[in-house]
Steps between C-alpha positions, in 0.01 A plus 500: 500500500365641200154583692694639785683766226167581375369656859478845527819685508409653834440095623821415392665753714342402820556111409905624489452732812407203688772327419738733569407526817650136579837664522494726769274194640801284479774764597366543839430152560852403455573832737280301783263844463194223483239807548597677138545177370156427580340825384651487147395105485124614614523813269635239180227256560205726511615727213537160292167373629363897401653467168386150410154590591509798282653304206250243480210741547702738174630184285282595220497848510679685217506884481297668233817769441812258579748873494263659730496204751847470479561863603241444772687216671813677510356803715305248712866323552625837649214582645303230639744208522743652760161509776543111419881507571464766793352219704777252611677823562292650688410166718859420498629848628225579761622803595374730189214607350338347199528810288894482569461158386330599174715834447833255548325247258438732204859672536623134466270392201590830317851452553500837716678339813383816733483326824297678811734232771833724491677265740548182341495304806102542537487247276588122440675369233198326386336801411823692371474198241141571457543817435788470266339194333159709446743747317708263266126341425389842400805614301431130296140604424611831373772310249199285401234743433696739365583307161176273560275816547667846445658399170223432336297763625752793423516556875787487713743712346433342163320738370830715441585241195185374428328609141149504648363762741456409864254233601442451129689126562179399711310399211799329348573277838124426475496364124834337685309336746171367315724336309727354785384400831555830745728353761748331217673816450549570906582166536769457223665805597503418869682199384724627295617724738439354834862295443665823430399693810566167755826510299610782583335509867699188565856630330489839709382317836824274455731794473387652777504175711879485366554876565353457905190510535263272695280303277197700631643820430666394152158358381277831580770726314528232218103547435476874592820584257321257210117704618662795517320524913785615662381279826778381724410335823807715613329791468752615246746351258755727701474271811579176270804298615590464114683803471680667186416097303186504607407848336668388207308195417187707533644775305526279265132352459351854514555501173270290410235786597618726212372345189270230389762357267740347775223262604189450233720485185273390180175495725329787311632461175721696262510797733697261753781460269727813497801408714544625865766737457278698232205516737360825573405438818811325644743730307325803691501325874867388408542902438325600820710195698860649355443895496284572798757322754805634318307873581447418873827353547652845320264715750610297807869505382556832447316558842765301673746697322366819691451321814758234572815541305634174373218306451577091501403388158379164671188689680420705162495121368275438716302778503447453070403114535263626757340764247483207169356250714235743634442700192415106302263410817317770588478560046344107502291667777626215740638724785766321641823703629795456455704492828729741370265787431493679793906454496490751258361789738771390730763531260413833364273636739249582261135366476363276222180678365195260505362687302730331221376140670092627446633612146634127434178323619264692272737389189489132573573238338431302207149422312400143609741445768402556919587856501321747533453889431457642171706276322823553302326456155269835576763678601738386205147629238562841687868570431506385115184737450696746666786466337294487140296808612874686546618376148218688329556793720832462296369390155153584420462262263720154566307198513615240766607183412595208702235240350100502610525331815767818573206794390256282662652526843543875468164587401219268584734348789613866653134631458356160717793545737420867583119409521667253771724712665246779585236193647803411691557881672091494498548207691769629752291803551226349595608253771708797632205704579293212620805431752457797574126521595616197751773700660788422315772786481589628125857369538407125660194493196683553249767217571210295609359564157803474296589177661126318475482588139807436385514162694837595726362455858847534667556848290365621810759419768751692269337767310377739761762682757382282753381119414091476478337234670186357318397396883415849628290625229081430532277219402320712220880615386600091476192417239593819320851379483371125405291627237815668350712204513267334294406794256923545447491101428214489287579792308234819467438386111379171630252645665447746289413224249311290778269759533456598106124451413608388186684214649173404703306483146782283344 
């Protein structure tokens, strides 16, 4: 085992690829559907036999710059590995395209969940596991890397507290790893918190069994709540037998997509130890969760005061559950709706902006966790420098206190987070206009964009006035889209540092 752990990191991933794959194998054997049962079986055995060979022939290879390899296997997991996982879908299917296969592949490795099959029935329930499998897998390797990579490297979102500049922690993971072997950290943080997300997975796929579901449905909304995919072989959570209990369980685990702390406790240190409830980063998603729904529901209310006199206080109930739940998933960049959102228009008669829901997915979530977007901690460095920047509008000369860490965040930490935020609109701008050159209209691109980057595939269905299907937009359009899902997962300073000559001469 211990020579296995020492394989390449990229190895590794196509040695757990090809065991996944027995699962949707095993699915539709026991559905009597003996021709996808065969394809994934095929597809598991030659991967394995692919991966063995390339293990033996790499056993003794060990990478001259351990941070730099490390960085290079996850882009080659986003990038390359789904054409490995495309295959049993695409052989299994038979009625698509390979590039659908791929495009559906990275959505689900980057936790995305844009699907191009808008009626669910296309597919079988092996490959609605597949898919939702490939997406709980992914949201797992972004747990593990993130405190097994990121953290060390001042990368991820880490850079906001960290003391050194960004991509400085390179050279400090490599001292790390002369010392220690380079897969022991990966592999003790995998197992540290591999029993923590099967846990969970397990607890929340229970509740919804209880709550109504089928066992099929309740275990792809178990792992795309916990990967934050949003896939649901229903096509949305809103066609779920599980109802109001249903919504609630997952309400429930969302939270575990705000901050770090709820999950990897004492895993990096003294930083890990300040207690939940004085987290930045959960205290401000709690804020968005409580004030942005109380808003809507005061917007719809008073708009069924105008148009229907005597509202019934159950449907404005209904109509504010509708707005948390949504507000928490679409915030954790998961993109499930609540079945009660659009009750709200009914009620009042008044449309929900998505423009609020676009607005929501570029926050995201927490640093380490499966969400996506910008990240709660950058956006927290932003409004305590601009609240310090309106002090000394006020007094000149006050000196702010609040301990190191405190000034740290405001300065260094607002500085790096504005550096980020402006790669980020860089970043939206340009996959709008290369939409664009494919034919792509402004209004479609920029949803298209907003959703790719910020990982929130099924933003589209609700943002625009009419839903956007990824299906009718061009081949060149789907790569564009693909490389976005992976440049909003990776993060731009990731590559940013990738690319650094300086990190190739390290």
């Amino acid at each position: 085992m211990s020579r296995i752990l020492r394989l390449p990191f990229f190895v590794l991933l196509m040695g757990i690829a090809a065991i996944a794959m027995i699962a949707p194998a095993l699915l539709a054997y026991g559905q009597r559907d003996y021709d996808t049962s065969r394809t994934f079986l095929y597809a598991a055995i030659l991967l394995g036999l692919l991966t063995s060979t390339i293990g033996i022939a790499m056993s003794n290879y060990s990478p001259p710059n351990v941070a730099r390899s490390q960085l290079l296997s996850l882009v080659a997991a986003f990038v390359a590995l789904p054409l490995l996982l495309a295959v049993p879908f695409y052989e299994a299917l038979g009625t698509t395209r390979f590039i659908n296969a791929w495009f559906e592949m990275v959505s689900s490795i980057t936790t995305t969940g844009a699907t191009l099959y808008d009626a669910p029935g296309r597919l079988p329930d092996a490959l609605h596991l597949w898919r939702a499998l490939v997406g709980w897998l992914g949201g797992f390797l972004i747990w593990t890397t993130a405190v097994a990579i990121f953290a060390p490297m001042n990368l991820g979102g880490f850079e906001i507290r960290a003391k050194a500049e960004v991509g400085e922690g390179a050279r400090r993971f490599d001292q790390i790893t002369r010392i220690a072997d380079p897969s022991e950290r990966l592999t003790r943080y995998a197992l540290r918190l591999a029993p923590i997300y099967g846990g969970l997975t397990l607890i929340l796929w229970i509740a919804l069994l209880l709550a109504g579901e089928t066992a099929l449905t309740a275990l792809c909304h178990a792992m795309s709540t916990l990967s934050t995919s949003g896939i649901s072989p229903e096509g949305s959570l809103t066609r779920a037998d599980s109802g109001f209990l249903g919504e609630l369980a997952i309400f429930a685990f969302l939270f575990f997509a705000l901050s770090r702390l709820t999950f990897s406790r004492g895993l990096l240190g003294s930083e890990d130890q300040t207690p939940l409830l004085r987290d930045p980063e959960f205290r401000l998603g709690l804020a968005f969760v409580i004030f942005l729904p109380l808003a809507l529901f005061l917007r719809h209310w008073l708009g069924a005061i105008e148009i229907v006199a005597g509202a019934e206080l159950a449907d404005g109930l209904r109509a504010l559950w509708g707005a948390v739940f949504t507000v928490l998933s679409f915030l954790t960049t998961t993109g499930f709706e609540s079945q009660y959102w659009e009750s709200a228009r009914f009620w009042s008669g008044l449309e929900t902006p998505g423009l609020l829901l676009i607005g929501l997915s570029l926050i995201g979530g927490g640093v380490a966790t499966t969400a996506g977007g910008v990240k709660l901690l950058r956006v927290f460095a932003l409004l305590r420098h601009g609240r310090r920047e309106m002090e000394r509008l006020i007094h000149p000369s006050s000196i702010g206190g609040a301990g190191s860490d405190d000034r740290r965040i405001r300065r260094q930490g607002a500085f790096i987070a504005w550096i980020f935020f402006m790669l980020f609109a860089l970043s939206v701008a340009g996959v709008m206009v290369a939409l664009s050159l494919f034919g792509v209209q402004f209004e479609t691109a920029m949803v298209l964009t907003v959703s790719a980057l910020s990982t929130t595939g099924p933003l589209a269905a609700v943002a625009g006035e009419v839903p956007i299907s990824y299906a009718g937009i061009p081949d060149p359009a789907k790569v564009v889209l693909a490389a976005a899902m992976v440049l909003g997962r990776l993060e731009t300073l990731a590559i940013i540092a990738l690319l650094n000559p300086d990190f190739w001469r390290a």
